[in-house]
C-alpha positions in Angstrom: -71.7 -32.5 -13.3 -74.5 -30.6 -13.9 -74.4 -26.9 -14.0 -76.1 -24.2 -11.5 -78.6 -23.0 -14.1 -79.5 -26.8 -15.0 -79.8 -27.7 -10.8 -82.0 -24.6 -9.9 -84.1 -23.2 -12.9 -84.8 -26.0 -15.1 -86.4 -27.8 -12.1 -89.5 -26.9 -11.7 -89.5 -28.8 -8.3 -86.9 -26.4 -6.9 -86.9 -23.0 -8.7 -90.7 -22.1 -9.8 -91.0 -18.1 -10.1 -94.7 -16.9 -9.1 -96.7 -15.7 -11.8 -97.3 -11.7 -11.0 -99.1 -10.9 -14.0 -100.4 -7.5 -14.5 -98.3 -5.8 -11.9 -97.1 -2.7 -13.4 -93.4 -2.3 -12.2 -91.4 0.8 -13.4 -87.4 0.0 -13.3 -85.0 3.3 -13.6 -82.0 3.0 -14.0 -79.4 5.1 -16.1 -77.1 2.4 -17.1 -78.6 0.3 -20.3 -76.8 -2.9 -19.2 -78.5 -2.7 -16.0 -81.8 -2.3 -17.5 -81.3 -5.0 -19.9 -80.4 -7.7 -16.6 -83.9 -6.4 -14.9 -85.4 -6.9 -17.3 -84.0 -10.5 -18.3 -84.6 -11.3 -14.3 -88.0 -10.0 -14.2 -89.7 -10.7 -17.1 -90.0 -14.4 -15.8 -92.5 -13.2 -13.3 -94.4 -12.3 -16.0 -94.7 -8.5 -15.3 -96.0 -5.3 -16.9 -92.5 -3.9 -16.8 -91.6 0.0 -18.1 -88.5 1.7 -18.0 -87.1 4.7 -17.8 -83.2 5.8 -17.6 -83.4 8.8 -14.9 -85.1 9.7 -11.8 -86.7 12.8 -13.3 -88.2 10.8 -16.4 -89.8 8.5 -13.7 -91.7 11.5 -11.7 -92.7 12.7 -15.0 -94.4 9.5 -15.8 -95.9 9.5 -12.1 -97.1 13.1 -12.8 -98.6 12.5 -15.4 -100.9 9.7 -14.3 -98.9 6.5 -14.4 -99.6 3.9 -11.6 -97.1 1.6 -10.9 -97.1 -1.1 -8.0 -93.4 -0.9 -7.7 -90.5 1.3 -8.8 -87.3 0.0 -8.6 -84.7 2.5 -8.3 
């Protein structure tokens, strides 16, 4: 029996993520496990990921000029 992983990512013809290259997204979070699984989820969309661990840290990047097309908080 095949597994879950084998059915729906490995076939192209049924899981094919879109190709988002060059979309800044910021991800805060201030638990390091949870950054590490958005960032193992996301980076197949081929992102311009950045990360920071508190909600202060991320205005301080957006005050100081950063542009991001999404934060995830």
């Amino acid at each position: 029996m095949q597994s879950l992983k084998t059915l729906l990512i490995d076939n192209p013809k049924i899981f094919n993520p879109f190709d988002a290259s060059g979309q800044r997204v910021l991800v805060v979070d201030d638990n390091q496990v949870n950054l590490k699984v958005a960032e193992h989820f996301l980076e197949q969309y081929k992102l311009d990921l950045s990360f920071c661990t508190s909600g202060k840290e991320c205005l301080e990047k957006v005050n100081q000029g950063e542009k991001y097309d999404l934060i995830l908080l």
